[in-house]
KELO-589054 format. One line per 2 residues: number of its first residue (from 1); their letters; for each residue x negated, y negated, z of C-alpha. Coordinates in steps of 0.001 Angstrom, whole numbers, plus 500000, padded with zeros to 6 digits. Layout:
NUM	a	X,Y,Z; ...
***
This chain:
1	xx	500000,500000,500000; 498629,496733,499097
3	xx	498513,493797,501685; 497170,490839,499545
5	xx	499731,489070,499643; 498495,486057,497464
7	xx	499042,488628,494745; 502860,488397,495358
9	xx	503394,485442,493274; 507548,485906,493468
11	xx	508134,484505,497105; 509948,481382,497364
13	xx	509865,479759,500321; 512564,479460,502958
15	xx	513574,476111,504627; 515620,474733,507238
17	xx	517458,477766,508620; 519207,477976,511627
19	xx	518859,480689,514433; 516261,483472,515156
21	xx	514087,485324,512246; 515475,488626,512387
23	xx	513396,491364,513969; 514384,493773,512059
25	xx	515925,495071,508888; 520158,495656,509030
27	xx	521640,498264,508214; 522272,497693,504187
29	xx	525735,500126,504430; 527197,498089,506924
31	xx	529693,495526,505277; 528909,492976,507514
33	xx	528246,489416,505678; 524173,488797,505740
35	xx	522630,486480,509056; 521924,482979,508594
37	xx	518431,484103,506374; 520120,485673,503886
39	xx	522578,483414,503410; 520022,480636,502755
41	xx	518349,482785,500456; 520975,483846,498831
43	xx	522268,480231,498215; 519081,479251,496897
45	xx	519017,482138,494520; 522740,480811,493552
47	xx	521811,477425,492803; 519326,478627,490155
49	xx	522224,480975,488639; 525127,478097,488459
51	xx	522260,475112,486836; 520240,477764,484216
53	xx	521992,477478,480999; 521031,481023,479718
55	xx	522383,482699,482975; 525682,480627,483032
57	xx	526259,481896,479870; 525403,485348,480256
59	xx	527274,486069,483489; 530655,484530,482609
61	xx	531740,486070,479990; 534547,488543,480441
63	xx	533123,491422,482486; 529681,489604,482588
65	xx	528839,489549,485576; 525981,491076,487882
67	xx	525072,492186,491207; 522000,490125,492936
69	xx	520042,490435,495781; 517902,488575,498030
71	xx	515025,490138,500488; 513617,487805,503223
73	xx	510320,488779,503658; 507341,487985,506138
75	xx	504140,488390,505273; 501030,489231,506971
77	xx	499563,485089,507517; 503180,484727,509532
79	xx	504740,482949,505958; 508361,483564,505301
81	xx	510089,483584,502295; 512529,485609,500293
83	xx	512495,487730,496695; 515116,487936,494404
85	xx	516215,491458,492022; 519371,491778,489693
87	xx	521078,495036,489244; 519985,496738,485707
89	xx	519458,494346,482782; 519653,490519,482962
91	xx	520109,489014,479728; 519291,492061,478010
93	xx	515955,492254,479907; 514416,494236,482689
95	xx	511908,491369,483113; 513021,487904,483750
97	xx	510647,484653,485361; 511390,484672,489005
99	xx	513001,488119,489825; 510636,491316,490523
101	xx	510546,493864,487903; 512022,497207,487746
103	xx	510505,500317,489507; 509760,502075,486203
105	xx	506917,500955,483503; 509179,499289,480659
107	xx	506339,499638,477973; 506318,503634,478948
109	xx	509896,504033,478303; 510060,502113,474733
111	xx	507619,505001,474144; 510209,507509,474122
113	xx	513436,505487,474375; 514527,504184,471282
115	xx	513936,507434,469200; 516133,509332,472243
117	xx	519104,507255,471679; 518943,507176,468118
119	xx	519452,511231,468247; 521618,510753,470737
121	xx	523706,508151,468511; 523248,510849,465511
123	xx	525113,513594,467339; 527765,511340,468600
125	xx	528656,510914,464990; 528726,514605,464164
127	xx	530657,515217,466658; 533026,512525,466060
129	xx	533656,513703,462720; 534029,517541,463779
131	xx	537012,516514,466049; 538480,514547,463201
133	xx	538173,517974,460502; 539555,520147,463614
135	xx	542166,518378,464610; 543258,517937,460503
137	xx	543071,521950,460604; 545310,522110,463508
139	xx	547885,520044,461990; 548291,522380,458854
141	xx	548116,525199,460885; 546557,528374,461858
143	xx	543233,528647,459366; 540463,530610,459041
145	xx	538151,527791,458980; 539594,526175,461927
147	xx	537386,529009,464013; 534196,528145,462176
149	xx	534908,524056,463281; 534842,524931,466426
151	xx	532009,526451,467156; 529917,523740,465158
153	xx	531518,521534,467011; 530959,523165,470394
155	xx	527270,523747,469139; 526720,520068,468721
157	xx	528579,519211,472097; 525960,521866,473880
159	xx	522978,519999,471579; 524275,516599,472878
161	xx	524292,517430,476386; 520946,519133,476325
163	xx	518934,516630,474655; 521155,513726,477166
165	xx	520082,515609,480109; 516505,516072,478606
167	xx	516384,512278,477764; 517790,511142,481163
169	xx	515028,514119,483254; 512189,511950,481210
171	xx	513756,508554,482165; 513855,509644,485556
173	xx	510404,511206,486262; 509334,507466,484968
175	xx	510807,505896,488329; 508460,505894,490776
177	xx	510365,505019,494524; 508201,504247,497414
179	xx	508841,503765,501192; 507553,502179,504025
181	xx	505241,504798,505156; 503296,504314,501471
183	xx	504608,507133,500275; 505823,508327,496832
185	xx	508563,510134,495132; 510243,510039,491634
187	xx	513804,509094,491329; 514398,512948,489678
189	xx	512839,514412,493291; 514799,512213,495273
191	xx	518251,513443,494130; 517380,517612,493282
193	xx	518137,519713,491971; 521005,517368,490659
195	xx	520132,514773,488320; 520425,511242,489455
197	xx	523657,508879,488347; 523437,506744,485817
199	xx	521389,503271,486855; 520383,505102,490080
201	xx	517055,502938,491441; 517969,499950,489008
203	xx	520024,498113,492288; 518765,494880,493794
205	xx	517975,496818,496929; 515442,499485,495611
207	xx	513547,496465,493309; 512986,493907,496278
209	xx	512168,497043,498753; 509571,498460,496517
211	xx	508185,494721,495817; 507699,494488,499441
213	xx	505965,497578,500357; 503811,497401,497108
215	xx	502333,493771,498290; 502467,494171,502092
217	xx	505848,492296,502975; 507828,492947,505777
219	xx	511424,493506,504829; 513811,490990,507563
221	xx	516902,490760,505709; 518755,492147,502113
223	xx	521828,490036,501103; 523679,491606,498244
225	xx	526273,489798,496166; 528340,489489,492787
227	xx	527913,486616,490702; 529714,485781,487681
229	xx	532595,486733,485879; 534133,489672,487704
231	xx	533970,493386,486051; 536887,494497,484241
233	xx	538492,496802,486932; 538268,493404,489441
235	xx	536717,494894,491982; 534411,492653,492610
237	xx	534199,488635,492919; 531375,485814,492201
239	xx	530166,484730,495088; 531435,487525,497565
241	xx	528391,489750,499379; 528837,493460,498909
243	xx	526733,496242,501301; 524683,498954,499161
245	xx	526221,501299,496581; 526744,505044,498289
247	xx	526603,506750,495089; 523337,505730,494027
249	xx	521855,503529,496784; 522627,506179,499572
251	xx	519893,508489,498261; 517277,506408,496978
253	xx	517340,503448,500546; 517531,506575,503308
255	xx	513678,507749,501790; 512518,504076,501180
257	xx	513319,502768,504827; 511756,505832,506109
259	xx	508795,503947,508722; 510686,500772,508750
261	xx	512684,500042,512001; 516086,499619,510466
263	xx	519393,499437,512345; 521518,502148,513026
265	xx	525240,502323,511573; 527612,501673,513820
267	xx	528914,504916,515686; 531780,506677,513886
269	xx	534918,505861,515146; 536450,509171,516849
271	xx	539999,508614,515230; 538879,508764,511914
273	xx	538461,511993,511500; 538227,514647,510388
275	xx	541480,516002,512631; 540621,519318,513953
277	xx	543366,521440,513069; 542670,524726,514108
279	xx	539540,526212,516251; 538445,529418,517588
281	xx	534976,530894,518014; 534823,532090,514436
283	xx	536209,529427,512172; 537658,525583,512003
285	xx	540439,524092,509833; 540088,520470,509792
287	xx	541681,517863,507146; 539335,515428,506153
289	xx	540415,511887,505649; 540137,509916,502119
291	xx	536701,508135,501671; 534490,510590,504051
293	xx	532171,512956,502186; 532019,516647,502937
295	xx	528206,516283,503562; 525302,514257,504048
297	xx	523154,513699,500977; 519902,516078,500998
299	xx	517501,513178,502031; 520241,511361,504383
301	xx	520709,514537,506716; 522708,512373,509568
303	xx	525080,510384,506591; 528001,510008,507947
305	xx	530589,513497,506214; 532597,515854,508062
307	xx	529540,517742,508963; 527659,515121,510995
309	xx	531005,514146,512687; 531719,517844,513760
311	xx	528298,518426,514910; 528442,516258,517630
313	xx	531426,518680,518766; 530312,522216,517008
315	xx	526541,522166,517014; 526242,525334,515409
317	xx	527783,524012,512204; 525218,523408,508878
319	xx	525830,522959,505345; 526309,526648,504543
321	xx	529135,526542,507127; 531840,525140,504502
323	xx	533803,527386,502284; 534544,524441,499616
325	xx	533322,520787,499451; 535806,517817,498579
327	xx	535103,514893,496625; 534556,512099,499223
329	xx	537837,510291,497375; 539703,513253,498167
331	xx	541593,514021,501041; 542627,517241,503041
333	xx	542205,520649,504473; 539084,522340,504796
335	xx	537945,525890,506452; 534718,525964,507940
337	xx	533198,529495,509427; 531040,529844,512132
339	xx	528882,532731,511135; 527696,534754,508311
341	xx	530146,537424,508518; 533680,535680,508391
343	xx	531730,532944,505558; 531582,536352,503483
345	xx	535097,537853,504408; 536558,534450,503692
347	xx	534278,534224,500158; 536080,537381,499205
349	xx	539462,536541,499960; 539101,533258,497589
351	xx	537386,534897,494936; 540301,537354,494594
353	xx	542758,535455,494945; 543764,536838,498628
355	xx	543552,533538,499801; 545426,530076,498586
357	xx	543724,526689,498741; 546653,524531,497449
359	xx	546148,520559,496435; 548756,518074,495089
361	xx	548393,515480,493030; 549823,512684,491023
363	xx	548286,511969,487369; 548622,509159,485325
365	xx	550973,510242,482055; 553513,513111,481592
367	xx	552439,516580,481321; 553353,518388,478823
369	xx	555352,521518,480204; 555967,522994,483746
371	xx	553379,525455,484677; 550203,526841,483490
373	xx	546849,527941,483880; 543765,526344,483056
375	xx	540680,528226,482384; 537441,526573,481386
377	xx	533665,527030,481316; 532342,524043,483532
379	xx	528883,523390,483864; 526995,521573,486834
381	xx	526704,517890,485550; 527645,515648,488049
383	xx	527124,512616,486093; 527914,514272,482269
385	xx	530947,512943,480492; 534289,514295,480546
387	xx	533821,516822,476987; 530317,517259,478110
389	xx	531548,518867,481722; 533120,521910,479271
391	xx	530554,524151,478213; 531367,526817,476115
393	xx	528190,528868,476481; 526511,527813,479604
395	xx	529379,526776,481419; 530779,529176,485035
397	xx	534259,530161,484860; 536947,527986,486600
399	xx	540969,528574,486804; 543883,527074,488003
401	xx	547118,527739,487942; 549447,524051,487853
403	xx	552852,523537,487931; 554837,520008,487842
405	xx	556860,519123,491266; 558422,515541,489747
407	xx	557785,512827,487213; 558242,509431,487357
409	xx	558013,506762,484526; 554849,507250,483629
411	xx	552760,509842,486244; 553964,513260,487092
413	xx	553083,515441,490522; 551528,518594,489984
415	xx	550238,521295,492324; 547028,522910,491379
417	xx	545842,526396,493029; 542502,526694,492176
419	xx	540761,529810,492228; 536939,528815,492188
421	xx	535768,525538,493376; 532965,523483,491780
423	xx	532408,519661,491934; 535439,517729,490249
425	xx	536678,520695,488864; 540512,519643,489563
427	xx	539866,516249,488422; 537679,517792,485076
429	xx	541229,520586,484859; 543415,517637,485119
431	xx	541685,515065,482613; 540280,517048,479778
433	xx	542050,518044,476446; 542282,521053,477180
435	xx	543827,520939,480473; 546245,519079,481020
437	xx	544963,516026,478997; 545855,513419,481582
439	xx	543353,512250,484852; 544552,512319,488308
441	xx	545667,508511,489248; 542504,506682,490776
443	xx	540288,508656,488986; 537113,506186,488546
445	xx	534644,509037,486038; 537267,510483,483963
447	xx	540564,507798,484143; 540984,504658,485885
449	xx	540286,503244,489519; 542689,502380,491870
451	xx	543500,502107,495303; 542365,505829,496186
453	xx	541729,509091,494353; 545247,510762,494424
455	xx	543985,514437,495257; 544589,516233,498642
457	xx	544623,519566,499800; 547890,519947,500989
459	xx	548284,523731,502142; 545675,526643,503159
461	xx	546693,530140,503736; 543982,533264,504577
463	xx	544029,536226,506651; 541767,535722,509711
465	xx	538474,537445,509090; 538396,538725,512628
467	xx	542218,538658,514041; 543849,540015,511180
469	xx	546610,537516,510789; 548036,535837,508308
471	xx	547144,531796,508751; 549249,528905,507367
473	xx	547933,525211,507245; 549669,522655,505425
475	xx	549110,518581,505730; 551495,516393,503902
477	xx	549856,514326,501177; 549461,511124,502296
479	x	550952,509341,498671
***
């Protein structure tokens, strides 16, 4: 770690704040607003935003807007001042005057870049015009052909995903995250064996951290905030200061303020959940409230999920313990086993069907039909697109059987009964062609965002590894 700090040419001095320098670094998932520090800081940064013409320009036009952030930093000689980062591109640049650069080497990546996305665009057309020749086969009818379509065109959707993941595992290697200890990882370490999101380590936060530890700064206070025209979902507003991202931010900060004193989050509230439904000295039921993941991230082990709560309570409980994970936007019932032996009873009962994890759901359109059963090859991408989450070759087996309970205008509540679990699989069932061809309401990857995710598990049923008897949960959706 380097500590001349008259290397560090992107400080800007602080003036005229009131109250105490921080002593140490806040907790950047808290949504508190920033201390008096960051709020100079980030005023500064703002009067620089609202008087450049170029960035005026940029930033309000419709959906133009960015995420900034502000670090205020000491430095060894007892100077203070703060750094500024954007989120991603600014201007259509990952370098801009005043604002420290990105955690990758940009002149590595044109190496390899341009010629990536050009395949990339390449295949996008070929399988644009596949879908157009099989869907023109399909409306004259059964044909011969019609088979041969298909599999080019499920070729070139396995060729696109490949050389995307490929593309993405090179772009990733090329991040290079340190933390306060001076140590180093890549951004594709930090998050495997799963591939990072999309713009993962290109945040405000992880720029102005790295800046500091690379030129000896001490980190006193992040201020994060939206400037501009807001997005096009209107989540967010110029001017308003937003805590870190827990998608991509909640991997990549845990490892970089490792050796920093940092506060703690604030103690999770006991009402919150998850509600203990049913206990005994072999398994729990519990039904896990909207907005908490299942469990910690890999490199975040006390993250506040269900498992970190319950801990606290069941100390013998670890990752291996749950049967099925929810989405964190999800809501519902969950069985958890205690040992090895009813995990593998209770592994056999889902797998053949013995036992019934039911979820409800609303989904934004009208189904077509009543029932059904989806079947489709699903393959681990966590941050593929929706066709690219089918996979006809590589892809694990995943059913469920649906049926319609009402419609309404325009959204209809359906019950899946799933009978393997992977990652989104309901919301993948629910929003791709050929499932039911319409995403579950709230749905932020594969439909639109809105208040919450409208997926719970609504009703459990197994036989009791141990007992013998025949168990019945059910919690009312909540919507």
């Amino acid at each position: 770690m380097k500590t001349r700090t008259d290397e560090a040419e992107l400080i800007r001095t602080l003036t005229s704040v009131e109250g105490p320098l921080p002593t140490r670094l806040a907790n950047p998932f808290h949504p508190a607003p920033p201390g008096p520090w960051g709020l100079r800081a980030a005023e500064a940064l703002q009067q620089r935003l609202r008087h450049e013409p170029s960035f005026r320009e940029a930033l309000w036009r419709p959906g133009g807007g960015k995420m900034f952030g502000v670090l205020v930093v000491a430095a060894p000689d007892g100077r203070v001042g703060y750094l500024s980062a954007f989120s991603g591109m600014l201007n259509g640049a990952w370098n801009v005057e005043g604002f420290v650069p990105p955690l990758f080497d940009p002149v590595a990546r044109d190496a390899f870049w341009p010629a990536g996305e050009a395949e990339l665009a390449a295949l996008e057309q070929q399988h644009a015009a596949l879908c157009r020749e099989a869907e023109a086969l399909r409306a004259q009818g059964p044909a011969p052909s019609l088979r041969d379509v298909e599999a080019r065109l499920a070729d070139v959707e396995h060729t696109r995903a490949e050389r995307s993941r490929a593309l993405w595992r090179q772009v990733t290697q090329g991040y290079v995250i340190p933390n306060a200890r001076g140590e180093t990882q890549t951004l594709a370490s930090l998050f495997a064996p799963k591939p990072p999101p999309g713009g993962a380590g290109d945040c405000a936060a992880p720029k102005l951290l790295a800046y500091a530890f690379r030129y000896g700064l001490t980190p006193l206070e992040l201020a994060e905030f939206w400037w501009g025209a807001p997005p096009l979902d209107g989540r967010r507003e110029s001017g308003a200061y937003y805590p870190a991202c827990d998608n991509k931010c909640g991997t990549v900060l845990p490892y970089m303020l490792q050796g920093l004193d940092v506060e703690l989050p604030p103690p999770a509230v006991p009402d919150a959940g998850p509600r203990v439904v049913h206990e005994d000295p072999w398994l729990l039921v519990v039904d896990k409230p909207e907005g908490l993941p299942t469990l910690p991230g890999r490199h975040a082990p006390m993250r506040d999920s269900v498992l970190v709560r319950l801990q606290a309570r069941f100390p013998d409980l670890a990752p291996v313990s749950f049967l099925h994970e929810l989405d964190p936007e999800s809501s519902g019932l969950l069985v958890i086993a205690r040992d090895a032996v009813t995990r593998a009873s209770l592994q056999r009962q889902f797998s053949q069907g013995e036992a019934e994890h039911r979820h409800v759901a609303w989904v934004d359109g009208l189904v077509d039909g009543d029932s059904g059963l989806i079947d489709l090859p699903l393959r681990p991408a966590a941050h593929a697109s929706l066709e690219d989450c089918v996979d006809a070759r590589h892809g694990k087996r995943t059913r469920s059987a649906w049926k319609v309970l009402r419609r309404e205008a325009a959204r209809t509540r359906v019950e899946f009964v799933p009978t393997t679990h992977l990652p989104h699989s309901l919301r993948i069932h629910a929003a791709h062609r050929l499932g039911l061809g319409v995403p579950i309401s709230g749905d932020a990857r594969f439909g639109r965002e809105a208040v919450r995710l409208m997926l719970h598990a609504d009703a459990l049923a197994f036989v009791h590894p141990c007992t013998g008897e025949r168990l019945v949960f059910a919690s009312p959706a909540p919507f």
